[in-house]
C-alpha beads as a LAMMPS data file, in Angstrom:
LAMMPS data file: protein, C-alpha beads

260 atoms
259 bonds

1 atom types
1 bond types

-500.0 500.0 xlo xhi
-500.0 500.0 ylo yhi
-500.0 500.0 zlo zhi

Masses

1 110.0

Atoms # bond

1 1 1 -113.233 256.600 -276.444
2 1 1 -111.270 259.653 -274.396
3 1 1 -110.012 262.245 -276.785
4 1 1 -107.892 265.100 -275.218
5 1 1 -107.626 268.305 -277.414
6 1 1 -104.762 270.333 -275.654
7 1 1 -104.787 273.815 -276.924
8 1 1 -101.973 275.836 -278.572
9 1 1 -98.481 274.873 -277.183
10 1 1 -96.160 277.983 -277.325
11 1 1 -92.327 277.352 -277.706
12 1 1 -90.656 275.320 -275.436
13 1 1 -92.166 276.107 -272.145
14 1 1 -95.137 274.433 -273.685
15 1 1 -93.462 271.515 -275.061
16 1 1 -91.965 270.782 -271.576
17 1 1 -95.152 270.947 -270.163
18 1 1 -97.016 268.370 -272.962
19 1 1 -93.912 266.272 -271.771
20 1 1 -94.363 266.480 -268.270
21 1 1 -98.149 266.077 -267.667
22 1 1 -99.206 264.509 -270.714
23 1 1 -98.368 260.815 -269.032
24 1 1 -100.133 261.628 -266.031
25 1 1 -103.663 263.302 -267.870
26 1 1 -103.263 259.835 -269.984
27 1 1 -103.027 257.358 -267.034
28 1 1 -105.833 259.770 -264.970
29 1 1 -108.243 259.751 -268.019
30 1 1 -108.041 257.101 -269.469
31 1 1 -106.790 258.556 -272.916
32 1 1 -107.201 256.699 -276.070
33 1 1 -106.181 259.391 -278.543
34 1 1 -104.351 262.753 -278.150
35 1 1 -104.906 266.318 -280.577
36 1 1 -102.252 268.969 -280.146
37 1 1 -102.381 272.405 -281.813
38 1 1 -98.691 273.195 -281.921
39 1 1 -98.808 276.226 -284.636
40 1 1 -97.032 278.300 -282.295
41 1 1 -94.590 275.487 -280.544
42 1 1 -91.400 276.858 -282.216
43 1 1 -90.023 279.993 -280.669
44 1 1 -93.969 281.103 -280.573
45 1 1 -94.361 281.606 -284.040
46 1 1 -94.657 278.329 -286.160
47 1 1 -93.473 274.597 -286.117
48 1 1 -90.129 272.847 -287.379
49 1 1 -89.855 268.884 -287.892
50 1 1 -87.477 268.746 -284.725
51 1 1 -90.723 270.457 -282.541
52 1 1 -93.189 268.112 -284.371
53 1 1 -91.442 265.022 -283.706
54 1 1 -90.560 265.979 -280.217
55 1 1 -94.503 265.826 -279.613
56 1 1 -95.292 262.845 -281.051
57 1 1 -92.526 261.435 -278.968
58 1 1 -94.101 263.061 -275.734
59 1 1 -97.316 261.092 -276.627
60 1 1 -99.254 263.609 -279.607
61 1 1 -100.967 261.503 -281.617
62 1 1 -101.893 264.008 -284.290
63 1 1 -100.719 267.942 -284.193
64 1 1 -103.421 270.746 -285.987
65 1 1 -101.772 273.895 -287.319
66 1 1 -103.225 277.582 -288.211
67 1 1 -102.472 280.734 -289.290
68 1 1 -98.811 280.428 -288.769
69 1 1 -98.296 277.364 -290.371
70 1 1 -96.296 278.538 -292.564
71 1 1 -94.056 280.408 -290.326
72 1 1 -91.149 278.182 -290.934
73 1 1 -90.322 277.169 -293.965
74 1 1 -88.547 274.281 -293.125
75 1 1 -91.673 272.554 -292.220
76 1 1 -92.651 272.724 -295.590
77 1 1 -91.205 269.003 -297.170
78 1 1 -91.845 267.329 -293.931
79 1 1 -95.686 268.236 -293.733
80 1 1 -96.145 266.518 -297.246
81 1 1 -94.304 263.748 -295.445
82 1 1 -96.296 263.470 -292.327
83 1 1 -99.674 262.708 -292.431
84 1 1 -100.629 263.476 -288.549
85 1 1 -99.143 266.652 -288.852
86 1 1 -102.459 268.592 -290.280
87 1 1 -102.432 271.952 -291.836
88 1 1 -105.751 273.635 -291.931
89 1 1 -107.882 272.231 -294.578
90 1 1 -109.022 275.253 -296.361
91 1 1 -105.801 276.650 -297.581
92 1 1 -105.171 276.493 -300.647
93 1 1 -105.522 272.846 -302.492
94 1 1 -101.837 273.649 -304.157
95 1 1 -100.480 274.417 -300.516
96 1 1 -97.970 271.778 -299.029
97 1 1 -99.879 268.996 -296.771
98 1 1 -103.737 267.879 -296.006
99 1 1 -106.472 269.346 -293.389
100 1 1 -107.326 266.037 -293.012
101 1 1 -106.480 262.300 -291.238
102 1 1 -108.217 259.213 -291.019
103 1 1 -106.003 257.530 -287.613
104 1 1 -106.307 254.720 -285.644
105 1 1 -106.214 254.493 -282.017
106 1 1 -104.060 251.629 -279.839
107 1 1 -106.966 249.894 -279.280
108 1 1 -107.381 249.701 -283.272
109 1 1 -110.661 252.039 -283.154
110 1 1 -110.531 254.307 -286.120
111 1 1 -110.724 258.172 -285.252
112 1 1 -110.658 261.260 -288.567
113 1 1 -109.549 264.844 -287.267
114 1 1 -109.827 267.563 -289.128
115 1 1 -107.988 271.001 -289.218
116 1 1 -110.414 274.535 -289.990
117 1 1 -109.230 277.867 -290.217
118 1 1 -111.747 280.779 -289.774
119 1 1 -112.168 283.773 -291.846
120 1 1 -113.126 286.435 -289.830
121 1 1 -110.206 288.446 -288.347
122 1 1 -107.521 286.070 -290.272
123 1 1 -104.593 287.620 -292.286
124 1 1 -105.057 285.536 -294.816
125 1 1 -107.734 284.604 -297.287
126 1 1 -108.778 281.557 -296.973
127 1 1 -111.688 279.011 -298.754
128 1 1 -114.700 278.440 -296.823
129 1 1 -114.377 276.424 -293.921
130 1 1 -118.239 275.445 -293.572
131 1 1 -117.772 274.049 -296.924
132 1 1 -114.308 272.537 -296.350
133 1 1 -115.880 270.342 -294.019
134 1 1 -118.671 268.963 -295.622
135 1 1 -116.451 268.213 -298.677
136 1 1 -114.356 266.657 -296.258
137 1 1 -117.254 264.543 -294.153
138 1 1 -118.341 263.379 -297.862
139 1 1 -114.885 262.198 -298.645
140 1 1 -114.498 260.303 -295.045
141 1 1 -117.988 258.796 -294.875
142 1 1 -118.585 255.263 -293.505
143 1 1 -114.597 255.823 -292.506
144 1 1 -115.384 256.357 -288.953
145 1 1 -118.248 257.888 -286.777
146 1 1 -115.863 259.289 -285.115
147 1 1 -114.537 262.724 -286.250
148 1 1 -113.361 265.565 -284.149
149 1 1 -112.145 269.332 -285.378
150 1 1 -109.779 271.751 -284.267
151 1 1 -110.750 275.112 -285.635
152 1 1 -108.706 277.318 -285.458
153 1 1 -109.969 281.113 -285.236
154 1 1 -110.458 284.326 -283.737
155 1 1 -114.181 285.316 -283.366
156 1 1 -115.839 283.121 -281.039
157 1 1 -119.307 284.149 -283.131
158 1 1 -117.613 282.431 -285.959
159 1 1 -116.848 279.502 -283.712
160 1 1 -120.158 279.119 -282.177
161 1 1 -121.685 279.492 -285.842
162 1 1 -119.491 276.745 -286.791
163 1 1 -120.278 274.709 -284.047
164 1 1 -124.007 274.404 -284.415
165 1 1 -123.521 274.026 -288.231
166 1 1 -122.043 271.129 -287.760
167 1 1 -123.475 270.018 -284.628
168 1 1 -124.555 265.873 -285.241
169 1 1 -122.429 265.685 -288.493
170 1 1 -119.370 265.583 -285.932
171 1 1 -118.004 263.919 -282.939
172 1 1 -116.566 267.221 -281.464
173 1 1 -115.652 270.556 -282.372
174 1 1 -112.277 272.544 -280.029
175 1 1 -111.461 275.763 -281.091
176 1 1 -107.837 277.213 -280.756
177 1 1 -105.807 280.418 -281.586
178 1 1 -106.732 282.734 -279.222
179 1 1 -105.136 281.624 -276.014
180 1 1 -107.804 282.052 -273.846
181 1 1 -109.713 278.678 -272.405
182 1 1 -113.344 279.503 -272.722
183 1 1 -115.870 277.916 -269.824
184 1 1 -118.559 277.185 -272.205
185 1 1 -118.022 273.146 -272.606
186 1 1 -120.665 271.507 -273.748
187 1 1 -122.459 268.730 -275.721
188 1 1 -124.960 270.302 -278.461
189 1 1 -128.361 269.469 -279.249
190 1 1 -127.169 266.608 -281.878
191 1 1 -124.586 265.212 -279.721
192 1 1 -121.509 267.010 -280.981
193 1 1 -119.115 268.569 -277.625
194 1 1 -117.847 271.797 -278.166
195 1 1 -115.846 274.439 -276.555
196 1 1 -115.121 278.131 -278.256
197 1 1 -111.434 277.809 -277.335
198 1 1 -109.668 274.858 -275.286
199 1 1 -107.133 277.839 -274.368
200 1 1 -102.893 277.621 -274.409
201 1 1 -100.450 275.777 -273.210
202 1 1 -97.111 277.281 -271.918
203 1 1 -96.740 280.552 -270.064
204 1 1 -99.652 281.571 -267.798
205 1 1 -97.878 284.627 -266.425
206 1 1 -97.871 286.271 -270.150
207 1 1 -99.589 287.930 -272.387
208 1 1 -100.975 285.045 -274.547
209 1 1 -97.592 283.048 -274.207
210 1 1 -95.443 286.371 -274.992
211 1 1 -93.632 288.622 -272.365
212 1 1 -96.183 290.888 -270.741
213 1 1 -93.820 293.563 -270.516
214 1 1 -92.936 293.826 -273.994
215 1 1 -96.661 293.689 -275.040
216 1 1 -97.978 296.055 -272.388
217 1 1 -95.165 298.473 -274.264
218 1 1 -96.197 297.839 -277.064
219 1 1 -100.063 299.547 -276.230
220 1 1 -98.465 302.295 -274.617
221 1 1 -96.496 303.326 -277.514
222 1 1 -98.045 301.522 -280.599
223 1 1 -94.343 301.048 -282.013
224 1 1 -92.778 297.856 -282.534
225 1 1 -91.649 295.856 -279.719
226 1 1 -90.148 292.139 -279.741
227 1 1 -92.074 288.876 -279.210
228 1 1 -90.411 286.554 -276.632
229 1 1 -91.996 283.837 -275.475
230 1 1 -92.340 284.394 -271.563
231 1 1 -91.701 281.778 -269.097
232 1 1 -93.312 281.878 -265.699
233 1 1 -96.160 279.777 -264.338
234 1 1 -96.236 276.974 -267.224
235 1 1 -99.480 275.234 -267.272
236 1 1 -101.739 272.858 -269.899
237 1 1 -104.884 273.662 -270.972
238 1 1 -107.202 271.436 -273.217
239 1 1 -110.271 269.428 -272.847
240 1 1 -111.469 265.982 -272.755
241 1 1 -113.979 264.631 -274.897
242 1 1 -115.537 261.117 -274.021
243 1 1 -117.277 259.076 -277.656
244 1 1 -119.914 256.817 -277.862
245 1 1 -117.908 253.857 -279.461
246 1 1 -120.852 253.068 -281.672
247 1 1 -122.500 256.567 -282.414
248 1 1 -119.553 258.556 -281.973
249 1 1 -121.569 261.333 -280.187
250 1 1 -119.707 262.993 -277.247
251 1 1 -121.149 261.653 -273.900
252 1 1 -119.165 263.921 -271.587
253 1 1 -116.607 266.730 -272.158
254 1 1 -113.900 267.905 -269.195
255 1 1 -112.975 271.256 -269.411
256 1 1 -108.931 270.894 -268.354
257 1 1 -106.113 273.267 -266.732
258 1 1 -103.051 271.934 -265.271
259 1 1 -99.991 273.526 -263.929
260 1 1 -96.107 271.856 -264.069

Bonds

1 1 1 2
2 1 2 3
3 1 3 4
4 1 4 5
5 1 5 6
6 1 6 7
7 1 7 8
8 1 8 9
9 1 9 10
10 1 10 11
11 1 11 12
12 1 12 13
13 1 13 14
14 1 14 15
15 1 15 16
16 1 16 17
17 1 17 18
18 1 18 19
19 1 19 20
20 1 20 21
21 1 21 22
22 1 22 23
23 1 23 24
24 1 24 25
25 1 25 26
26 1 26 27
27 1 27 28
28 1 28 29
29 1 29 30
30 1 30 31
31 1 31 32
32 1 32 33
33 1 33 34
34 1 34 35
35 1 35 36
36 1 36 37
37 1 37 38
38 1 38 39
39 1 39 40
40 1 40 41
41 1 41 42
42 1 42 43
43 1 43 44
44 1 44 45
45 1 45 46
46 1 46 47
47 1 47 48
48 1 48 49
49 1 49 50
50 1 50 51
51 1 51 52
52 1 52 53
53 1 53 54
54 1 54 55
55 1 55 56
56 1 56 57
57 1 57 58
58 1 58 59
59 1 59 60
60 1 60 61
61 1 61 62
62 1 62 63
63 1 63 64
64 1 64 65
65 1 65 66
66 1 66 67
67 1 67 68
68 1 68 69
69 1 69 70
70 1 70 71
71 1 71 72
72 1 72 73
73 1 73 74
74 1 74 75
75 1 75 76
76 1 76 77
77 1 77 78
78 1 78 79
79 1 79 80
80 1 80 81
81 1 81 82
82 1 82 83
83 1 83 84
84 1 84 85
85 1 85 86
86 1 86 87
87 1 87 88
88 1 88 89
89 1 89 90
90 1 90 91
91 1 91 92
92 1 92 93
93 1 93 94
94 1 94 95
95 1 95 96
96 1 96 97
97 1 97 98
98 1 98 99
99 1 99 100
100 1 100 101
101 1 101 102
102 1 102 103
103 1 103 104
104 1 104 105
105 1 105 106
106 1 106 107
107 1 107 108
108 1 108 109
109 1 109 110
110 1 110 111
111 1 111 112
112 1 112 113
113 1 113 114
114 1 114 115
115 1 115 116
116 1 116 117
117 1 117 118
118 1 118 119
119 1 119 120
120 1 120 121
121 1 121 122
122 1 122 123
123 1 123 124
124 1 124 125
125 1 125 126
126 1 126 127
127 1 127 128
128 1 128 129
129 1 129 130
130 1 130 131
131 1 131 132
132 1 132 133
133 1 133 134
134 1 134 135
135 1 135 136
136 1 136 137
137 1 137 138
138 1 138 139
139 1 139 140
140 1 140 141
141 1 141 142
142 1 142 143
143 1 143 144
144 1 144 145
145 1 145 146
146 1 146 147
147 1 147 148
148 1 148 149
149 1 149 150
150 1 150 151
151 1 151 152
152 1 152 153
153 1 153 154
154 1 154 155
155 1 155 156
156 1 156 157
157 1 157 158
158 1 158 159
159 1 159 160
160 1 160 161
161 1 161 162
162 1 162 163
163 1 163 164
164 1 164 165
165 1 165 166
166 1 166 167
167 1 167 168
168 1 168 169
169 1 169 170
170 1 170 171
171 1 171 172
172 1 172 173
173 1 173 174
174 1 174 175
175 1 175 176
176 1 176 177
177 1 177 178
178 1 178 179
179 1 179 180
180 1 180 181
181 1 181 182
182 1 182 183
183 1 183 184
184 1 184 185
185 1 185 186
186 1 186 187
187 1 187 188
188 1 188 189
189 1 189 190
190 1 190 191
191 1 191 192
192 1 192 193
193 1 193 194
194 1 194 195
195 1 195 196
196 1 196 197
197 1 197 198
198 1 198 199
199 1 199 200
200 1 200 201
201 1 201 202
202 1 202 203
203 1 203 204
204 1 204 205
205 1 205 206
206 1 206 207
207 1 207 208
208 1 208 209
209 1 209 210
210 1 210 211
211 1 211 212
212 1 212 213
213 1 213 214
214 1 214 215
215 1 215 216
216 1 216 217
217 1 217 218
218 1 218 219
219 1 219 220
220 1 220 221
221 1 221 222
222 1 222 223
223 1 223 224
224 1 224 225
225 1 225 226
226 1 226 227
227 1 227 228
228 1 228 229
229 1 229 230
230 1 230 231
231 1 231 232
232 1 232 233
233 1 233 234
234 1 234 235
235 1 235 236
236 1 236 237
237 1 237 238
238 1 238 239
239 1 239 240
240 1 240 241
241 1 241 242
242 1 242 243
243 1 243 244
244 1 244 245
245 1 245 246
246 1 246 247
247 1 247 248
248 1 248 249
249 1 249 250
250 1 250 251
251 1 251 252
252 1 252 253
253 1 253 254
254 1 254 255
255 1 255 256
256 1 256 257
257 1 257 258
258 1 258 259
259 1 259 260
């Protein structure tokens, strides 16, 4: 089974590039399932059901929020609504939505993400994720054996921590949030893949998806400037992970960047 994990999509330049090279990764790769982070696909800051369905029409299969999930409030009713659109797990159990789904690829193979935000460096205080997902992986067992997580955070020691936690209790770990592809792919000592961050999706030329200029300002002075999402040099960034159809183990992981 190919899994591609494309990492954060920021406003629309991302979106139009999901819809323009998503076809061609799926026809090149072989893809059987797709994983979008799109926490940051409206406007850069959040998601709306218009954005969400817009991916799934461009070929998402199941989009993983973060820290801004709650960004826009009218995303609220439809998440409850929407089980492939995945809020991170460890919020709050009263908080709209579920961290969690059990899908099913075209082919009819059975495949359980899961959606992790990390503590360290996060506004917002948050339940354990380590312990989110083995409450989770005790919930889902003899579901699937395949099971892949987006977790979302900003220290890559927290990642990494994460990652060998879990390592054999998982199909694959991607992290997201910070922008920035990391060139540490890899399959861990139990058979789990991993990378610290499968990077963003939209505006190269930028400052993490925003206008440079307004963010270099914003150093020099340290007063307020306005986030705009940029738009120049629009790329895709994400990774592949290939499964064992019987152990679920990764077997190979492709590190991704492409440009519109």
């Amino acid at each position: 089974m190919n899994i591609l994990c494309i990492g954060d999509i920021v406003g629309r330049p991302g979106r139009d590039a999901v819809h323009t090279l998503l076809p061609g990764l799926k026809d090149e790769y072989a893809i059987d399932f797709v994983i979008a982070n799109a926490e940051n696909a409206a406007a850069g800051a959040g998601i709306i059901p218009k954005v969400a369905q817009e991916l799934f029409s461009s070929g998402c299969d199941v989009i993983t929020l973060g820290d801004h999930a709650w960004d826009k409030k009218e995303i609220l009713d439809f998440l409850g609504k929407t089980p492939a659109l995945l809020r991170p797990a460890n919020f709050q159990t009263k908080n709209p939505g579920k961290g969690f789904f059990v899908a099913e690829t075209k082919k009819g193979q059975k495949i359980a993400v899961i959606n992790l935000l990390g503590r360290v460096f996060i506004r917002y205080n948050v339940n354990c994720p380590f312990e989110a997902a083995e409450k989770i992986l005790n919930e889902i067992k003899g579901q699937t054996q395949a099971v892949v997580v987006d977790f979302h955070g900003e220290a890559t020691s927290e990642k990494i921590a994460f990652g060998h936690f879990i390592d054999g209790k998982v199909s694959a770990v991607f992290g997201t949030h910070t922008h920035v592809q990391t060139a540490d792919e890899k399959i861990l000592p139990r058979g789990t893949g991993y990378i610290t961050d499968a990077g963003m999706t939209g505006p190269f030329d930028s400052v993490i998806g925003q206008k440079k200029e307004n963010i270099v300002e914003r150093f020099l002075t340290s007063m307020p400037s306005k986030f705009e999402v940029a738009d120049g040099d629009v790329g895709l960034n994400g990774v592949i992970f290939t499964l064992d159809d019987i152990t679920g183990k990764t077997i190979n992981v492709i590190r991704i960047q492409r440009r519109v």
